[in-house]
Structure formats: structure tokens, C-alpha cells
Backbone as CSV, one residue per row, in Angstrom:
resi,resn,N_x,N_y,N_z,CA_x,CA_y,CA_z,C_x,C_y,C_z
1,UNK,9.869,13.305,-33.407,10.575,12.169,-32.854,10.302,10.929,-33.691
2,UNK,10.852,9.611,-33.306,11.175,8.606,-34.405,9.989,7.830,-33.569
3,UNK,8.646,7.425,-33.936,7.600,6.690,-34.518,8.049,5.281,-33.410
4,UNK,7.247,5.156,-31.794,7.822,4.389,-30.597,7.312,2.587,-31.182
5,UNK,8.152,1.789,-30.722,8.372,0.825,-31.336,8.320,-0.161,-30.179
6,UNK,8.646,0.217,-29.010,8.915,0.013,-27.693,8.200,0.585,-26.527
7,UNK,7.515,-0.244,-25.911,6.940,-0.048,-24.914,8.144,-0.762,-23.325
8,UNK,8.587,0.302,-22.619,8.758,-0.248,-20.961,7.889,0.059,-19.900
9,UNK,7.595,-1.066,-19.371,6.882,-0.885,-18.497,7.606,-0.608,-16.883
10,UNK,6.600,0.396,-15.867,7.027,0.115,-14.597,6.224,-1.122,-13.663
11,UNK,6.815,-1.660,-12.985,6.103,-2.169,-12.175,5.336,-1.877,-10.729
12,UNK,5.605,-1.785,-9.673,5.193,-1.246,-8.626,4.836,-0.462,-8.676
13,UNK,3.172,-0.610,-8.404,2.422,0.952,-8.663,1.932,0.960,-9.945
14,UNK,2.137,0.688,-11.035,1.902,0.325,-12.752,1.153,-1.257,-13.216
15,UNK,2.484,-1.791,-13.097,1.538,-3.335,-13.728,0.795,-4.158,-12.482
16,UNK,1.495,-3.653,-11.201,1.048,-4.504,-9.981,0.444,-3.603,-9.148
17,UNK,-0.516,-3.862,-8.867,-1.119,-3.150,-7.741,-1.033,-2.950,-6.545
18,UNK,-0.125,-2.334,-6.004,0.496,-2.249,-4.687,-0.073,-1.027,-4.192
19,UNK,-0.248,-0.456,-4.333,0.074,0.942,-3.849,-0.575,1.087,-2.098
20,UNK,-1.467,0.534,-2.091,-2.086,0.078,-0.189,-1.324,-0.611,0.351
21,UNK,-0.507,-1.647,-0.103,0.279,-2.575,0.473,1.855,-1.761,0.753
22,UNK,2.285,-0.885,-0.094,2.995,0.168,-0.122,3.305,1.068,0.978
23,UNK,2.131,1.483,1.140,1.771,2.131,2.298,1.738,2.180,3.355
24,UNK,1.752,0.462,3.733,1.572,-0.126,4.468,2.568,-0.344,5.050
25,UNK,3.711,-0.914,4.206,4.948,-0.934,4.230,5.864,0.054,4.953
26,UNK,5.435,0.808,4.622,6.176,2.539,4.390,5.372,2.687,6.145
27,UNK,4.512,2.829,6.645,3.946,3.107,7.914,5.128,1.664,9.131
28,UNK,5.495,0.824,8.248,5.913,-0.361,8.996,8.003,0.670,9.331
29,UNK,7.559,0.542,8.617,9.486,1.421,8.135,9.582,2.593,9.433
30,UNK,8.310,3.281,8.765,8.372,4.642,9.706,8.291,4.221,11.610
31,UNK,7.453,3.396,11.967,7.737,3.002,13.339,8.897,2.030,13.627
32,UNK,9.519,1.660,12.580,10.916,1.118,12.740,11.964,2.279,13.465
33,UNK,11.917,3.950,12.522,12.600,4.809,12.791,12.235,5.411,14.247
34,UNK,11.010,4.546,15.152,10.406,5.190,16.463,9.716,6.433,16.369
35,UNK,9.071,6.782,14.768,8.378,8.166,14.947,6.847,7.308,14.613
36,UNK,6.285,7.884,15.666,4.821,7.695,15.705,3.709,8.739,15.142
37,UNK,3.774,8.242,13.907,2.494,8.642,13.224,1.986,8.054,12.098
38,UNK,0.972,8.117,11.576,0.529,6.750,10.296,0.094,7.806,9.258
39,UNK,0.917,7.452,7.823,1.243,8.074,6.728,-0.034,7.829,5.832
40,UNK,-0.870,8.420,5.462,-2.104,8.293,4.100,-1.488,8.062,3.388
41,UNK,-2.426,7.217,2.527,-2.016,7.331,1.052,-2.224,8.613,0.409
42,UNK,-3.101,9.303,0.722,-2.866,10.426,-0.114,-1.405,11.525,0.269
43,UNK,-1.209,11.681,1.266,0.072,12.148,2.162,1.194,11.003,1.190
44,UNK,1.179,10.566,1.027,2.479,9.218,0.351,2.491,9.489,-1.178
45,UNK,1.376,9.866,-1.950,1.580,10.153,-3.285,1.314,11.856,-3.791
46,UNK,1.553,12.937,-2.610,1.514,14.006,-2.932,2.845,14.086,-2.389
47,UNK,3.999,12.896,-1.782,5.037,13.496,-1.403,6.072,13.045,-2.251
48,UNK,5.525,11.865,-2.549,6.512,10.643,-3.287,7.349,11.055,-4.142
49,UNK,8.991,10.653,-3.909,9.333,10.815,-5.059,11.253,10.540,-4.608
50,UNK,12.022,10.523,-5.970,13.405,9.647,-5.573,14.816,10.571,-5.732
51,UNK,15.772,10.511,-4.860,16.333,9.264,-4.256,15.345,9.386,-2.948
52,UNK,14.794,7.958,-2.334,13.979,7.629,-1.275,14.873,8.116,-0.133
53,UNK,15.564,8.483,0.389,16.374,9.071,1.762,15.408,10.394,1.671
54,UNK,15.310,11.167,0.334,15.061,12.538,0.806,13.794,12.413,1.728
55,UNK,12.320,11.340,0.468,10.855,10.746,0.558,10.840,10.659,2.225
56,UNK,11.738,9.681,2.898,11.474,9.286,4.202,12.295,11.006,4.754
57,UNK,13.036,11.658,4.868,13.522,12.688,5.527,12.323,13.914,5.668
58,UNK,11.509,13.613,4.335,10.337,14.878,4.887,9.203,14.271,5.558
59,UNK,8.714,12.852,5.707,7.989,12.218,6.439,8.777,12.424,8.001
60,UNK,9.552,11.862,8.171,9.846,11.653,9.874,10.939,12.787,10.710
61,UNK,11.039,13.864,9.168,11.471,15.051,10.010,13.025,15.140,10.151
62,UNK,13.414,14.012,10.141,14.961,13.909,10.212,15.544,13.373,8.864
63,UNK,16.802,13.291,8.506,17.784,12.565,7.945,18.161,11.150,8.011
64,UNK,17.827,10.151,8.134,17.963,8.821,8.185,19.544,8.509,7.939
65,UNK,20.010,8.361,9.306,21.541,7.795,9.439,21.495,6.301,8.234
66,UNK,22.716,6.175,7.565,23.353,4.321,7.277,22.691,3.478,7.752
67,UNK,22.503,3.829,9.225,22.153,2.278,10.298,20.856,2.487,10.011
68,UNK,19.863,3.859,10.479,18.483,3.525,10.314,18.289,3.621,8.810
69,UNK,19.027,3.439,7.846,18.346,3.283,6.830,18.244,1.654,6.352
70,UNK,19.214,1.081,6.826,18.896,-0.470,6.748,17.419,-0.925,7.661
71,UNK,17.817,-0.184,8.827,16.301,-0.689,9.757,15.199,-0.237,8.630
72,UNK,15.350,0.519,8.362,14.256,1.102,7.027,13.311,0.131,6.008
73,UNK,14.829,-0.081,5.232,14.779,-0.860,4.128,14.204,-2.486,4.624
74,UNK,14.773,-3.066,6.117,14.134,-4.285,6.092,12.652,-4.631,7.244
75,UNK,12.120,-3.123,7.730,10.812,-2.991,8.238,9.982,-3.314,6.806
76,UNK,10.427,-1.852,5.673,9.651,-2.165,4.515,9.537,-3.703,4.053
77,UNK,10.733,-4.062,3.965,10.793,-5.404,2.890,9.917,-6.438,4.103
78,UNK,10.168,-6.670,4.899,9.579,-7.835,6.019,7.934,-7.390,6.008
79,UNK,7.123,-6.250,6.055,5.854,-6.072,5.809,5.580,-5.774,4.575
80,UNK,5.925,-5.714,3.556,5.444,-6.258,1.995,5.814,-7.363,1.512
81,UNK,6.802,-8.509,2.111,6.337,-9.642,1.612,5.837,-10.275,2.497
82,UNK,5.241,-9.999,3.826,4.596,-10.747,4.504,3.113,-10.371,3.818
83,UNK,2.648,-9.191,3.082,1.376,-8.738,2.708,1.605,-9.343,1.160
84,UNK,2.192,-9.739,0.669,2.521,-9.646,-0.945,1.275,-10.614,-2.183
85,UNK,0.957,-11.438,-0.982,-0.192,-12.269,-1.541,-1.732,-10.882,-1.604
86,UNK,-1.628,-10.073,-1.169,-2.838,-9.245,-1.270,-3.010,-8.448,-1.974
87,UNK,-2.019,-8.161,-3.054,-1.771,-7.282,-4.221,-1.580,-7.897,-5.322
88,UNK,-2.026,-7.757,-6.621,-2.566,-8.270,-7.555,-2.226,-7.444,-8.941
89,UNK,-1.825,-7.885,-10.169,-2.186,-7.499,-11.358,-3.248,-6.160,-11.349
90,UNK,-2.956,-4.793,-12.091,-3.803,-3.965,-11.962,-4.645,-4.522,-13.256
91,UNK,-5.925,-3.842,-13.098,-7.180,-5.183,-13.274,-6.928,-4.728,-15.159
92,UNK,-6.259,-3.738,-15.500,-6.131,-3.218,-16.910,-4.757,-3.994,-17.559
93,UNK,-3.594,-4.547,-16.938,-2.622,-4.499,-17.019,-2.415,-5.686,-18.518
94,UNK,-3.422,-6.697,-18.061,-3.244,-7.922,-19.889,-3.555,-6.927,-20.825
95,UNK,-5.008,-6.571,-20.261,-5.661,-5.940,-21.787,-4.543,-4.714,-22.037
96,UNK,-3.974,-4.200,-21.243,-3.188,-2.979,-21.708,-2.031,-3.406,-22.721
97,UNK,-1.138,-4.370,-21.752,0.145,-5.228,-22.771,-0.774,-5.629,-24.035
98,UNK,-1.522,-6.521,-23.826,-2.078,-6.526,-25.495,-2.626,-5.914,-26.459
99,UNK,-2.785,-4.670,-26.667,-2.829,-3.665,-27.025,-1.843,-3.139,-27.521
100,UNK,-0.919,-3.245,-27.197,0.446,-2.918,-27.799,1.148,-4.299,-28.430
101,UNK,0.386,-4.989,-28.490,0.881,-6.585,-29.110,1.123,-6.486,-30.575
102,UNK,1.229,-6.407,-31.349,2.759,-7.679,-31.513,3.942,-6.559,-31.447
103,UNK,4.066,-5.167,-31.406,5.261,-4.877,-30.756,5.877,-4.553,-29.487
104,UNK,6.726,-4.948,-29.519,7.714,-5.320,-28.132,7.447,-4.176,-27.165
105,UNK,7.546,-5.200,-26.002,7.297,-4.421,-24.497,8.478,-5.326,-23.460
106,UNK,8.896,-4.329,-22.524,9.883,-5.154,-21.354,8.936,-4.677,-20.385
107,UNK,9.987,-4.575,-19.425,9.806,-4.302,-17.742,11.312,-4.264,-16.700
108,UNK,11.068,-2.660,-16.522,12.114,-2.368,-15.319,11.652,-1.786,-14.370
109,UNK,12.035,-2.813,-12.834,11.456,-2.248,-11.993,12.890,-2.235,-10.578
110,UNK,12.583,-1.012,-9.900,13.138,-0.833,-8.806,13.006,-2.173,-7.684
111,UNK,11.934,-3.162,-7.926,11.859,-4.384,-6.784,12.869,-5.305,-7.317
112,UNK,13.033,-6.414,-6.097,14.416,-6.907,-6.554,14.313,-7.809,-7.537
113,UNK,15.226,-7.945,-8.014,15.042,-8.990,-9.409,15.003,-10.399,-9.475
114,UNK,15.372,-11.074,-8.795,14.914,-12.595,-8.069,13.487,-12.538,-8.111
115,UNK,12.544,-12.044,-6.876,11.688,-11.838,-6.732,10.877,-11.405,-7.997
116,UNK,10.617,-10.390,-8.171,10.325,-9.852,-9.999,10.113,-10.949,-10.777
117,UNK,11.470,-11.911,-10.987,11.668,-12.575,-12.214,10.537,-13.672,-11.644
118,UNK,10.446,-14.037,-10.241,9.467,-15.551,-9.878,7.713,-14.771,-9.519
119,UNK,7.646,-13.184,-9.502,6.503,-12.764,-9.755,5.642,-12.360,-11.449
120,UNK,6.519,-12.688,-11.737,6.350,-12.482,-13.144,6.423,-13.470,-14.185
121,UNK,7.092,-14.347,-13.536,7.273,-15.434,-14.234,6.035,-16.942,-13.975
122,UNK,6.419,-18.253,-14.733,5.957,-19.033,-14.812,4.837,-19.211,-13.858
123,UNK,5.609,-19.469,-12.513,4.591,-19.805,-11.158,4.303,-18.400,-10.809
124,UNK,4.088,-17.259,-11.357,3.768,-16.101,-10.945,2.226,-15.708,-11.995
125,UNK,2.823,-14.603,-12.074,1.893,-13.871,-13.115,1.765,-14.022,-15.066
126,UNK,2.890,-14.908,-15.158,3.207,-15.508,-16.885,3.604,-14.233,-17.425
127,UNK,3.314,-13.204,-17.243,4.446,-11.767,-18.062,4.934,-11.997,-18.623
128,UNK,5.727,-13.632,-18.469,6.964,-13.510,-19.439,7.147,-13.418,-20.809
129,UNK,5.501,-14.142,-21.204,5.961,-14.380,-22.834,5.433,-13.490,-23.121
130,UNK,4.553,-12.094,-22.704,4.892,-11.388,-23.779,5.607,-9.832,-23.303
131,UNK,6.947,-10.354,-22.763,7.741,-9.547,-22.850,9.257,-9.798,-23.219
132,UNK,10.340,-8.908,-23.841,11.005,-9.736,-24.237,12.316,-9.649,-23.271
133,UNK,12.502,-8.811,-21.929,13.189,-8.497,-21.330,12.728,-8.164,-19.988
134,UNK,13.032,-8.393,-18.755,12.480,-8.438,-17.413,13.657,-8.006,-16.011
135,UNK,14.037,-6.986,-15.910,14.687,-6.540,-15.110,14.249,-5.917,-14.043
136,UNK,14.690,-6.072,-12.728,14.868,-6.103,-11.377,15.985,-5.367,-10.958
137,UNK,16.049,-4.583,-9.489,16.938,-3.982,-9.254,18.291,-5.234,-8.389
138,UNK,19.182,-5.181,-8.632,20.333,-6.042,-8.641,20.413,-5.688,-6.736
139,UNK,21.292,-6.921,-6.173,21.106,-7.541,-4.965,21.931,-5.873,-3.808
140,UNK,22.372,-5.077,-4.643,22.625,-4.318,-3.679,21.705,-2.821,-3.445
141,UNK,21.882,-2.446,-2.190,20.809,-1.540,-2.162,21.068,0.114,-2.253
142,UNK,20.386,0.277,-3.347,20.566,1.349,-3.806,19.006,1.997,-4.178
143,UNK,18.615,3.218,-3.439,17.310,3.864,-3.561,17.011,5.105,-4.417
144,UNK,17.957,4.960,-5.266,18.150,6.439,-6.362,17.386,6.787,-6.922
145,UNK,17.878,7.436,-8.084,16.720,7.768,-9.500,16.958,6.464,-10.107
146,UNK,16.112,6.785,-11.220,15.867,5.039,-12.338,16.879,5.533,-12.934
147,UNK,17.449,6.605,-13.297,18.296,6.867,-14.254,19.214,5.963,-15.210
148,UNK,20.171,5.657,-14.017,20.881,4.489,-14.758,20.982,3.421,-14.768
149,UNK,19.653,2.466,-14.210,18.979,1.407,-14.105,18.280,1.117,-15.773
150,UNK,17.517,2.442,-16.391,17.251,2.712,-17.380,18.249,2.504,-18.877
151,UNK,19.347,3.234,-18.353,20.639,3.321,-19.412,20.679,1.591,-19.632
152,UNK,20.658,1.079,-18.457,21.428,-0.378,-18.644,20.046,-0.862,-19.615
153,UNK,18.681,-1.011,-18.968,18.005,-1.829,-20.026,18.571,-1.359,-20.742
154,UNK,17.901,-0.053,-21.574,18.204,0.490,-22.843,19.256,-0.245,-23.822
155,UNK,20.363,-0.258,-23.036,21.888,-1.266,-23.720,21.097,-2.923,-24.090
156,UNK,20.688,-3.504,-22.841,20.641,-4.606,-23.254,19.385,-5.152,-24.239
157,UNK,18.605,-4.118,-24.757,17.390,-4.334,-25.397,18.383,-3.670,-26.900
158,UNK,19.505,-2.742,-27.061,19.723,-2.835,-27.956,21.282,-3.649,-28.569
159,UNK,21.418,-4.218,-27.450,21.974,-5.519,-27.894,21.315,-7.124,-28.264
160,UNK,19.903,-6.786,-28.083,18.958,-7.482,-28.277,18.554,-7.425,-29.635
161,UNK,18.049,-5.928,-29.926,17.845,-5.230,-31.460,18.657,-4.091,-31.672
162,UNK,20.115,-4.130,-32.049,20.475,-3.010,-32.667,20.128,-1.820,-33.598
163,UNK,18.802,-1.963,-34.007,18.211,-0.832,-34.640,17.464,-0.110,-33.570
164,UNK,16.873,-0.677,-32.778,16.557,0.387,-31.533,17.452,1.298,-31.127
165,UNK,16.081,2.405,-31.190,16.901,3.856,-30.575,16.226,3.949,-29.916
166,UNK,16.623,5.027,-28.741,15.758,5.581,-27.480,14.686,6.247,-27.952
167,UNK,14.878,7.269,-29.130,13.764,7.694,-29.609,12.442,6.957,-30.085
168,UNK,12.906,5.412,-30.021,11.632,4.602,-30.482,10.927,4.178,-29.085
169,UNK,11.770,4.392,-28.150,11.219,4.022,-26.219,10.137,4.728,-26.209
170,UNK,9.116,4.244,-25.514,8.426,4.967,-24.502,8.409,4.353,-23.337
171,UNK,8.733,4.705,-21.785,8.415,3.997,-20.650,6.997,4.619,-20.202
172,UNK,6.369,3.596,-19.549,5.075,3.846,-18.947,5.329,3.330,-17.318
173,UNK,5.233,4.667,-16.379,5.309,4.339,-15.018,4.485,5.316,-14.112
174,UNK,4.908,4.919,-12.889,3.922,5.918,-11.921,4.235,6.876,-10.985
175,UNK,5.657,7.454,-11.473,6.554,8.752,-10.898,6.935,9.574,-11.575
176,UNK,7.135,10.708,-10.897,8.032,12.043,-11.992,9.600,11.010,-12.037
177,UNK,10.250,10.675,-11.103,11.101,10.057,-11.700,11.241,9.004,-13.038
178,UNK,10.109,8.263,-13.302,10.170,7.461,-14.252,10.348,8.403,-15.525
179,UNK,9.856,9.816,-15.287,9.620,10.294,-16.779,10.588,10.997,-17.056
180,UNK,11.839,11.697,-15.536,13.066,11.958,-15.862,14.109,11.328,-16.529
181,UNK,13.984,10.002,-16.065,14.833,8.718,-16.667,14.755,8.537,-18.186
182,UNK,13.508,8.797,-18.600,13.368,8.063,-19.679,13.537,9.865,-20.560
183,UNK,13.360,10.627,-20.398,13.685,11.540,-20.963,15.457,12.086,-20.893
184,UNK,15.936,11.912,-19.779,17.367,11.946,-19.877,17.731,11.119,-21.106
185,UNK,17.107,10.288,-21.216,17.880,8.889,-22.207,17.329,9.486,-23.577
186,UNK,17.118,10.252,-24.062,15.718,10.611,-25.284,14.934,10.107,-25.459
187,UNK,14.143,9.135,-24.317,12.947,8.352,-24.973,11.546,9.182,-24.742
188,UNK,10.310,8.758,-24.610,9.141,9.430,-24.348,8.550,8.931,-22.585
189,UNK,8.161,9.171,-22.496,7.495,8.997,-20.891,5.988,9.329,-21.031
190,UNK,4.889,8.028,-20.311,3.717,8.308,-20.084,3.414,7.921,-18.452
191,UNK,3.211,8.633,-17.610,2.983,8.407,-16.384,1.562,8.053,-15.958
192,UNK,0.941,7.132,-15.139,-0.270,6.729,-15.116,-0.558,6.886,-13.454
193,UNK,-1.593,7.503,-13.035,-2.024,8.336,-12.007,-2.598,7.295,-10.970
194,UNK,-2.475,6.187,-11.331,-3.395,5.366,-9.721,-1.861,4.688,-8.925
195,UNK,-1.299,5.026,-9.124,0.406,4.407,-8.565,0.366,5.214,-7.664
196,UNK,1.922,5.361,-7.367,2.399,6.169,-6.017,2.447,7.652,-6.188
197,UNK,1.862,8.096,-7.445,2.217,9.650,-7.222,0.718,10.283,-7.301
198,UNK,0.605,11.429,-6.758,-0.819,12.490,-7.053,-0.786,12.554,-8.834
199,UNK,-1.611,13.236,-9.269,-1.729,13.593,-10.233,-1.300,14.800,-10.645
200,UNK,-1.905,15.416,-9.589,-0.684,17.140,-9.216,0.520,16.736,-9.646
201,UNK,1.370,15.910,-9.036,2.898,15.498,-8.715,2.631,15.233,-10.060
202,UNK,2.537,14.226,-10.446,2.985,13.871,-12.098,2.830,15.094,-13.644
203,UNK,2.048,15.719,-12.794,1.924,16.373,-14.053,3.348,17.828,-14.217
204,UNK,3.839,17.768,-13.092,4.809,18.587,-13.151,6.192,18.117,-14.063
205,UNK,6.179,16.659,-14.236,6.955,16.390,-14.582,6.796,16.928,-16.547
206,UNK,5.860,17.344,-17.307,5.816,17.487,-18.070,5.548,16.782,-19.716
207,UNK,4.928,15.619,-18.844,4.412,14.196,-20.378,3.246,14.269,-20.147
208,UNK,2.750,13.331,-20.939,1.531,12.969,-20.640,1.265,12.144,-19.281
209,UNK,-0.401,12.243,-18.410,-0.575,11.987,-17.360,-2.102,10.896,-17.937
210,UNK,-2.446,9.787,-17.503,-3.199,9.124,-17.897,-3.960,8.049,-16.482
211,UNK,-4.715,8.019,-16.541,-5.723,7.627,-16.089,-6.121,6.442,-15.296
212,UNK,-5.536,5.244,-16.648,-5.491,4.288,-16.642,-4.723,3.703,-17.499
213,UNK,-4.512,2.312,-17.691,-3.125,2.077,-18.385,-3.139,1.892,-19.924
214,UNK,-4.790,1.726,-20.039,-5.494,1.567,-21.352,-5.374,2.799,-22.334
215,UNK,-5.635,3.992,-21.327,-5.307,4.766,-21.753,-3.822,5.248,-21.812
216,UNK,-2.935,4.895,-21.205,-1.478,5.270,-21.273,-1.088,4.969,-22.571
217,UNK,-1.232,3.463,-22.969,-0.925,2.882,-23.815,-1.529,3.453,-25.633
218,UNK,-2.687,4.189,-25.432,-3.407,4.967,-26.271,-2.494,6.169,-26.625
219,UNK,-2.569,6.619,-25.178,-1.263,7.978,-25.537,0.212,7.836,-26.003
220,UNK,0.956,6.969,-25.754,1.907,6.006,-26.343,1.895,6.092,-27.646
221,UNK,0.635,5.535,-28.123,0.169,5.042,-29.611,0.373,6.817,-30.015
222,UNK,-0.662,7.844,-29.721,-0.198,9.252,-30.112,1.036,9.697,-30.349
223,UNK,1.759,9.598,-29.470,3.423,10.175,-28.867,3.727,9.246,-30.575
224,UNK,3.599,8.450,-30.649,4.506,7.580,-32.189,3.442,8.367,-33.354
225,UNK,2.355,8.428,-33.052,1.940,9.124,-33.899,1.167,7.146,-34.952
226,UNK,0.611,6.531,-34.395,0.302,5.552,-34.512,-0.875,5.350,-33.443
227,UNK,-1.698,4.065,-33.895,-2.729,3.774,-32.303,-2.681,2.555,-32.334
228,UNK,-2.862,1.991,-30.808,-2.501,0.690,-30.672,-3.523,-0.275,-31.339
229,UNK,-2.859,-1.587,-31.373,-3.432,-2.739,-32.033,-4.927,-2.815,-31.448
230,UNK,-5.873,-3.305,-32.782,-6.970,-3.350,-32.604,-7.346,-4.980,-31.749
């Protein structure tokens, strides 16, 4: 493969540390639907995985009608940003981006992109400058694969740099979906194990599985056949 040039990052679960607050969320959702029982985290990342209708259909046993899937979507959203101040930068996440410094890194994430852009940004977390692209999932709700959330960066990073190819991508996230996406597209995929999925779960997907993000970013550096900046 063509020597990765490009680092994407995931967020939720990856650069931000959610994954308790997640959970939390997800237990708020589930007594929205009136089924009484409280979901582990370990139960949440040995099940996890997208389009989210199926995720919640093997938790509460049923199929989630249209209607309860909005009740869904705004139990979750109303108890993670009422918790949102309690989740934090994963404690690897600078030293990891810099490590891959001075070549280019974005960020695509399934959270919404308003939000994203003012957590990431200036009065947020500063991400911005050293990334050169910052995408959010757009105002309508859609719980799919990354698939073609992916396609679109991809376009606009190589309308950014037209010599980018997918083969120079690697995304770094914390689902078998992230590593379908980015392999549908020909890029590389490194999945990192303290997010929302088991380690079991990720490794089925067939990339590399890493640890921590220090190390993701190491394996990255392998996959190009290069190692990151000293």
C-alpha cells in the first residue's frame, strides 16, 4: 500500500473520553423505552456496534418503533450533555496527535457538528490548530455506518490536497465499524480498545487492535511502513 500521510481521527470513545458518560446515557435512553434494567459497560462494548437501531434492539429485546426512536435519541442527548462537563480529553490524546506532527491529521465524528466544532475548538479543547479538517455529523438524524460520512471527508480533504489518496488514510477509532468505513474506502484502519468496543469485538474486524492511542499511532507509523515523529 502507498506509505499513510494522513491520520483521521475518531472522536467519542478515541480522542474524548466518554465512554462512562456513554453509558450512562445509553441506561438514560433505555428507561426512556420503559425497559427496566441497567446496561454495564462491559455488556455495552461486547455488544456495540452500527446501524444503532440494531445496538438498542438486542439490549431491550424489541425493535424500536420511529416514535421510540426519537424518545431514544433525546433521553441519550439530554443525559450526555447534562454530564458533558465530566468527560475529558483521553489523557494520551496531545501526546498522541503530536506524534504524528507535522503530518496532517483531521477528525470525523458521529457527534453533532455544532457541538464538535465549539468542543474542539477555541473555547473548547484548541484541536483546532493542529488539525486541518473537523467534521461532525450534520443536523439530521441518522444512526448508520460511518461509511458515507467517511466518503464525504475523504472528498473534502482531497479537495483540500488533491494528491491524497485513500491509500495514504489511516483512520484511528474505537469500532469495527470505523475500520469497515475506512477499508471500504481503501484506506487503513487502527482501532484502539479503551472506547466503546471489547477487544474481542474489535479484533474481528481484522486491523490492527491497540491499546492506547500512543500506541495506535505507532502502528499507523508501521501500516506506512515509517515511525512517528520523534
Amino acid at each position: 500500500m502507498n506509505s499513510v500521510r494522513h491520520i483521521v481521527w475518531d472522536w467519542n470513545g478515541t480522542l474524548f473520553d466518554d465512554q462512562e458518560l456513554v453509558v450512562l446515557a445509553t441506561n438514560a435512553s433505555v428507561r426512556a423505552l420503559g425497559v427496566d434494567r441497567m446496561v454495564t459497560n462491559e455488556e455495552y462494548q461486547r455488544g456495540y456496534r452500527r446501524p444503532m437501531q440494531d445496538f438498542y434492539a438486542d439490549m431491550v429485546g424489541f425493535v424500536p418503533t420511529e416514535e421510540q426512536w426519537l424518545m431514544v435519541n433525546k433521553a441519550f442527548a439530554t443525559a450526555y450533555d447534562d454530564g458533558r462537563h465530566t468527560a475529558g480529553l483521553n489523557a494520551e490524546a496531545l501526546a498522541a496527535m503530536d506524534s504524528w506532527a507535522p503530518r496532517s491529521q483531521s477528525l470525523l465524528s458521529m457527534y453533532g457538528h455544532a457541538e464538535l466544532v465549539e468542543l474542539t475548538g477555541i473555547g473548547g479543547f484548541g484541536l483546532h490548530t493542529r488539525l486541518v479538517r473537523i467534521d461532525g455529523r450534520p443536523p439530521e438524524h441518522d444512526f448508520g455506518p460511518k461509511y458515507k460520512y467517511l466518503a464525504r471527508h475523504f472528498a473534502q480533504l482531497q479537495t483540500e490536497d488533491p494528491d491524497l489518496l485513500p491509500g495514504e488514510i489511516a483512520l484511528i477509532g474505537d469500532c469495527v465499524d470505523d475500520a469497515h468505513a475506512a477499508l471500504q474506502l481503501g484506506a487503513a484502519a487502527v482501532l484502539y480498545s479503551g472506547g466503546s468496543s471489547s477487544r474481542e469485538n474489535l479484533s474481528q474486524a481484522g486491523v490492527p487492535v491497540a491499546e492506547s492511542l500512543l500506541e495506535a499511532v505507532r502502528l499507523v507509523g508501521g501500516l506506512a511502513g515509517t515511525s512517528p515523529a520523534a
